[in-house]
C-alpha positions in Angstrom: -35.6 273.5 134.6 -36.2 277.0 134.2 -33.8 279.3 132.3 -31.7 281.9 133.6 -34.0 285.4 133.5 -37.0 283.6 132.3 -38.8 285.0 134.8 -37.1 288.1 135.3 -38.6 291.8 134.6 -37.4 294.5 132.4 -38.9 297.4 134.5 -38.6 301.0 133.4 -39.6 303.0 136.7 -40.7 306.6 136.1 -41.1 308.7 139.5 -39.7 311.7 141.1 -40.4 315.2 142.9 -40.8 314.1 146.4 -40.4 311.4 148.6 -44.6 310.3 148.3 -43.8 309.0 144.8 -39.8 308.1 145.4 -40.5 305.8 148.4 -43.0 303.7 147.3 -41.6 303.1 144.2 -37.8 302.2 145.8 -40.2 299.7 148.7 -41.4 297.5 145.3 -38.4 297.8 143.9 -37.3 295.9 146.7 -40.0 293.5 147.0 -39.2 292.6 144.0 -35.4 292.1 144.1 -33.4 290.2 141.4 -36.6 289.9 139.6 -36.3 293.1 138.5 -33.4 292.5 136.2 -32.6 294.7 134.7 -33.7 298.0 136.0 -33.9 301.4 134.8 -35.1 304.6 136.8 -35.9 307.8 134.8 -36.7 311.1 137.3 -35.9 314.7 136.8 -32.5 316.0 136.2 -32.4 317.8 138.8 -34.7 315.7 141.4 -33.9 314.6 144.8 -34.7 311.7 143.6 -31.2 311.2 141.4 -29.0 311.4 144.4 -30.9 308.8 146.5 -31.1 306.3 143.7 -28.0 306.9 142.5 -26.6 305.9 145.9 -28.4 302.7 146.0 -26.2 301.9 142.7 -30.0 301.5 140.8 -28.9 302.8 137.1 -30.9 306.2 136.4 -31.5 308.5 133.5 -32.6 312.4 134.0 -34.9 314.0 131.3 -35.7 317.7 131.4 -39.5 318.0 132.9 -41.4 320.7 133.9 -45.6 321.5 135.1 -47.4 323.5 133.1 -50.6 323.9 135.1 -50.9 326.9 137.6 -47.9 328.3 136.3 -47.8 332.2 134.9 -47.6 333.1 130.8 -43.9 334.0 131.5 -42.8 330.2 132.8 -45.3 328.6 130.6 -42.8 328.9 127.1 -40.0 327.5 128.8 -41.4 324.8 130.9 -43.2 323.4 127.5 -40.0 323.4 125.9 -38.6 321.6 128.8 -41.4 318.9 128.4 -41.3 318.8 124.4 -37.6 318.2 125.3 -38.3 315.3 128.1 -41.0 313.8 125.3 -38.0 313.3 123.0 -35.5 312.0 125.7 -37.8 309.5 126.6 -38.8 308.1 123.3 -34.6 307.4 123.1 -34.6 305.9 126.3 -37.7 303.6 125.1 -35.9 302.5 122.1 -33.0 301.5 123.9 -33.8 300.2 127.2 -37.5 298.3 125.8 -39.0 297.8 129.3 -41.9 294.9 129.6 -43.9 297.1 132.0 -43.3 301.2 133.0 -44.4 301.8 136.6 -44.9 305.7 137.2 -45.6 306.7 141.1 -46.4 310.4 140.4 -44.8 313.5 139.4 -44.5 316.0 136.2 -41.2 313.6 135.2 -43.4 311.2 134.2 -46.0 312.7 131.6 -43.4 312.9 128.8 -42.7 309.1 129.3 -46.2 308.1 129.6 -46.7 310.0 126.2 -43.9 307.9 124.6 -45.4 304.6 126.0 -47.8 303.4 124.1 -48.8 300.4 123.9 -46.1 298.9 126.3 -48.1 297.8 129.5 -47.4 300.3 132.3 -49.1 300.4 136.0 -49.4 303.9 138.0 -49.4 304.1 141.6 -51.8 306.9 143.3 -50.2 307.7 146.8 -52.5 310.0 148.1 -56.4 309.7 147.9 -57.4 312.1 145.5 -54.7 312.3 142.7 -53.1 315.7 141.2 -53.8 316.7 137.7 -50.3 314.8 136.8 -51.5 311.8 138.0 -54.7 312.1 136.3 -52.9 312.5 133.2 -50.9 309.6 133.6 -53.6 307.7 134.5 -54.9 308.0 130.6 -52.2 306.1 129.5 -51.9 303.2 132.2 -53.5 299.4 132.0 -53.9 299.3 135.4 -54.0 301.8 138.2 -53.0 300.9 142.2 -54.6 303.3 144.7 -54.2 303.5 148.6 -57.4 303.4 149.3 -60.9 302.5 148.0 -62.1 305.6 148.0 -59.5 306.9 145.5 -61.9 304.5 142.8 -64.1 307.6 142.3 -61.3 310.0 140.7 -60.7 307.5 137.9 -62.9 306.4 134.5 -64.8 303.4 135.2 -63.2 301.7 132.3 -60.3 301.7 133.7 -58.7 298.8 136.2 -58.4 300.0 139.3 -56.9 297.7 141.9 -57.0 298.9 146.3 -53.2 298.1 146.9 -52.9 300.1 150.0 -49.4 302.5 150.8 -46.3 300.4 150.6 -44.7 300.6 154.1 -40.5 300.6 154.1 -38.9 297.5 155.4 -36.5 298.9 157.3 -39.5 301.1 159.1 -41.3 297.8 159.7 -38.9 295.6 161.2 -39.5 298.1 164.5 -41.9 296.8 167.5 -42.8 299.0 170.5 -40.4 297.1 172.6 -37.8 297.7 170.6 -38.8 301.0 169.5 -39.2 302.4 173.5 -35.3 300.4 174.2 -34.1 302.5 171.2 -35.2 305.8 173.0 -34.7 304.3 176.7 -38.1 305.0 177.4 -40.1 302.8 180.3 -43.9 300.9 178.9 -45.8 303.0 181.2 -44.9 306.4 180.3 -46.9 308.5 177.7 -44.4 309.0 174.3 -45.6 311.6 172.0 -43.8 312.1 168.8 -44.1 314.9 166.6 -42.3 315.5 162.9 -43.2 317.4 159.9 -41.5 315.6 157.2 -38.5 314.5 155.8 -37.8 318.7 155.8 -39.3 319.6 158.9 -41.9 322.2 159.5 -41.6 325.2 161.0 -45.3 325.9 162.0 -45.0 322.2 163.9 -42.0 323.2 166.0 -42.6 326.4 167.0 -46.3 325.1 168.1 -44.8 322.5 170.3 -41.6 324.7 171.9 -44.2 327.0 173.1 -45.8 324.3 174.8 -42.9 321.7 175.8 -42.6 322.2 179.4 -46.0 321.8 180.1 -46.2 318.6 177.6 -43.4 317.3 179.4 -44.6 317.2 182.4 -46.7 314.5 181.4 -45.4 312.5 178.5 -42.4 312.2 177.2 -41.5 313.6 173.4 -39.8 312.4 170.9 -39.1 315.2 168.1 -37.9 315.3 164.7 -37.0 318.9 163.8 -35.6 318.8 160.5 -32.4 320.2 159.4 -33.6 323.7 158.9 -34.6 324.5 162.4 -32.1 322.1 163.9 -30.1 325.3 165.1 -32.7 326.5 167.0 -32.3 323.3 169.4 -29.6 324.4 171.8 -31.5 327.6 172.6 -34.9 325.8 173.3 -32.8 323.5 175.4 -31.5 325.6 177.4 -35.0 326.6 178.8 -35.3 323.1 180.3 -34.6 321.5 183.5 -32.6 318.5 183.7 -35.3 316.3 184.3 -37.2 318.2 181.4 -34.3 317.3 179.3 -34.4 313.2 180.0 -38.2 313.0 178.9 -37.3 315.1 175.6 -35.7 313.2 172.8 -34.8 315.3 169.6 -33.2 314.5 166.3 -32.7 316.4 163.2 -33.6 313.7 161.1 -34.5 309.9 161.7 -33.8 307.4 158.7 -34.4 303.7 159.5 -35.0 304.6 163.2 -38.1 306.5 162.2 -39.7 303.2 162.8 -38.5 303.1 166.6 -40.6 306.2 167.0 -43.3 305.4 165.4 -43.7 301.9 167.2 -42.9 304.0 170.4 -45.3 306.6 170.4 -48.7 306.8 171.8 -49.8 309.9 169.4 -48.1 311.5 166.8 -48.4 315.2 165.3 -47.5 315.2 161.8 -48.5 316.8 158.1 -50.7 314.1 155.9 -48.3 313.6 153.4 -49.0 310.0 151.5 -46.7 307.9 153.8 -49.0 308.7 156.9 -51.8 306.5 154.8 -49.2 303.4 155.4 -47.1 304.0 158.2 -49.6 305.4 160.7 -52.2 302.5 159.7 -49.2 299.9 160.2 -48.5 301.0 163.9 -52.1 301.5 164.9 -50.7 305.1 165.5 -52.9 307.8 166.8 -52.6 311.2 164.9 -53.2 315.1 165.4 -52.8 315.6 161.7 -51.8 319.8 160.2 -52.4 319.5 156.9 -49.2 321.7 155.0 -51.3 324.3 153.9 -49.2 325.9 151.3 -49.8 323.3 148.6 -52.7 321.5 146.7 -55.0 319.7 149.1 -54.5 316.6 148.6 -52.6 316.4 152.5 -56.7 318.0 153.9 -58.3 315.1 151.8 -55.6 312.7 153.4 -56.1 314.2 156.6 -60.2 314.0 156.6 -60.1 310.2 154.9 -58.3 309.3 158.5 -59.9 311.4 160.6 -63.4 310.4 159.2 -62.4 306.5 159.7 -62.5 307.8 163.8 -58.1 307.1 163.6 -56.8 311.1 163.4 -58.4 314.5 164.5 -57.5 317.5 162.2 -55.9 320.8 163.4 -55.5 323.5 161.0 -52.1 325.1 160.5 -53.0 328.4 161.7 -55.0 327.3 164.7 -52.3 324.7 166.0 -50.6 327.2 168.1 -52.9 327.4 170.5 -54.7 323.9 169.7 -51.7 321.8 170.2 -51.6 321.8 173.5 -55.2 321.3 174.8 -56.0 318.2 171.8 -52.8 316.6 172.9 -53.2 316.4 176.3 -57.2 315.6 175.8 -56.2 312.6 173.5 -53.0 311.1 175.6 -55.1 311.2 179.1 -58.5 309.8 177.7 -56.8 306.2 177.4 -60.6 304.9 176.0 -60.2 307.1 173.2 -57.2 306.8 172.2 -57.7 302.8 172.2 -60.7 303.5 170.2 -58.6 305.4 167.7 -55.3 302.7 167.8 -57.9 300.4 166.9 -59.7 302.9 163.8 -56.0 303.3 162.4 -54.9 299.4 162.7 -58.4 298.2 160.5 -56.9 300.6 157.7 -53.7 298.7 157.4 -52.7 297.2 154.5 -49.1 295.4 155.1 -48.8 293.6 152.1 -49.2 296.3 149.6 -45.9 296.0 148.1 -46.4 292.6 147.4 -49.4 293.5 146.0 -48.4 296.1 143.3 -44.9 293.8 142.8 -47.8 290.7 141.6 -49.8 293.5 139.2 -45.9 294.5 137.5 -45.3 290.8 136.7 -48.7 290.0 135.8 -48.5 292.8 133.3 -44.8 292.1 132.3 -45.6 289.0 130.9 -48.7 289.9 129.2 -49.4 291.2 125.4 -49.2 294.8 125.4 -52.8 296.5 124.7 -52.8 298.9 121.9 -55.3 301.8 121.5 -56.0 301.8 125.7 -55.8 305.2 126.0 -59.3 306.7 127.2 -61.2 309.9 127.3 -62.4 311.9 130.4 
């Protein structure tokens, strides 16, 4: 008979800054369930991360953290204090909390407890296909490394382990199927359903392109739209400029949680950024995409955008062009039904379901394996 906990993990998770780290991390976590036992999650002090994890009752610790590339000479002092004092925070919470494996999903959080974590075993996630210079620090210090895609491989030393896990998709974004998705929305099988959303805060670029345009979109599909909270009061005034029948075909939400999924198994096409998630949750609907990379930040959402658009499943628009390239791509793509199979079909062969499962087998493989001293590696 096996013992209570024998098989249980002590997992120290280490992720934080946005949602492309966050989410993945919370989807194993779940995978995993009362395996996980217990669990700690250590993030930023002040990252979103501590109010969503703190309100699924998962225990957390903040340390001080803070980048230091790309920043000016006048930041630089006080974000290195910040890390020296996140180094020392985590050492503590090392001592106390003695994890069998660390998982890190990105972030500057994380450096400070990767430097603290030798030789414990410890497995980092890469979200996006080319990592950031944080990532590629933490990679120095990890046994094993999970990456969306194969051509992430290249970024990494070949000494290291380097395992294709694929995105891991939400459950409660899975459990949606067009037919359920289109009843959600009260939307008929034959009509045309674009849906367009620029993140979990919106974009402004996205929704000013598509109001410009929405009457005449309209007219021949209907829209699902996720505005984000920050332009949400600029909804009642684009209303008004609709018709009553316009209004029926045009279906718009501040923000979608767990229904996100209806509208992704609803839609036809899909404008979005190329934020990590779109690697998983695009792929798992065999969803279409007009991808605008979000061009005020590294580039790792134009190298997300080209990896799908070069695999024949996306085209690319560039922010500043999609004004007046939003309408005649969308209407192109949604009316040319063979090429829009033939991309519903590119996006589908990148799927990767069961990558949860995946990176949840490489934590307990390397929970219950001896710790490897001296792995860390040169570049």
């Amino acid at each position: 008979m096996k013992k209570k906990g024998e098989h249980s993990v002590r997992l120290l998770i280490c992720a934080g800054g946005t949602g492309g780290g966050v989410y993945p991390a919370l989807t194993v976590l779940q995978t995993l369930a009362d395996e996980a036992n217990p669990v700690l999650w250590v993030g930023g002090e002040d990252g979103m991360e501590k109010d969503l994890v703190s309100r699924l009752q998962i225990p957390f610790r903040g340390i001080p953290a803070a980048g230091v590339h790309g920043v000016g000479l006048r930041v630089l002092p006080g974000n290195l204090m910040r890390l020296a004092k996140g180094t020392i925070a985590s050492r503590q919470i090392l001592r106390e909390f003695q994890p069998d494996v660390l998982f890190f999903t990105g972030g500057y959080v994380a450096v400070p407890m990767a430097l603290m974590s030798i030789p414990r075993n410890s497995l980092l996630y890469v979200p996006d296909i080319e990592p950031g210079l944080a990532l590629k620090t933490l990679a120095r210090f990890a046994d094993c490394i999970a990456v969306t895609a194969e051509e992430s491989r290249k970024f990494f030393s070949s000494g290291k382990r380097v395992v294709v896990s694929g995105y891991p998709v939400r459950p409660e974004i899975m459990k949606w199927d067009r037919r359920a998705g289109r009843a959600r929305f009260g939307i008929e099988e034959q009509e045309k359903v674009l849906l367009v959303f620029g993140g979990s805060k919106g974009a402004r670029s996205i929704n000013q392109a598509l109001w410009s345009v929405l009457p005449e979109l309209l007219g021949r599909m209907q829209v699902i739209h996720v505005t984000g909270q920050g332009d949400w009061p600029l909804v009642d005034e684009q209303r008004a400029q609709l018709s009553a029948e316009q209004l029926s075909r045009y279906h718009v939400f501040a923000y979608l949680h767990e229904e996100m999924g209806a509208a992704l198994a609803a839609a036809d096409l899909v404008v979005c950024r190329a934020g990590a998630s779109t690697l998983g949750e695009l792929p798992y609907f065999g969803l279409p995409a007009v991808l605008v990379p979000y061009p005020y930040a590294w580039r790792y959402q134009k190298v997300n955008a080209e990896y799908l658009a070069s695999r024949g499943a996306a085209v690319v628009v560039e922010n500043n062009d999609l004004a007046q390239q939003l309408l005649p791509v969308v209407t192109r793509l949604i009316t040319e039904e063979s090429r829009l199979a033939a991309m519903r079909s590119a996006m589908l062969g990148l799927a990767q379901p069961r990558a949860a499962e995946k990176i949840a087998d490489l934590l307990r493989e390397l929970a219950h394996s001896p710790a490897q001293k001296g792995r860390m590696t040169t570049w």
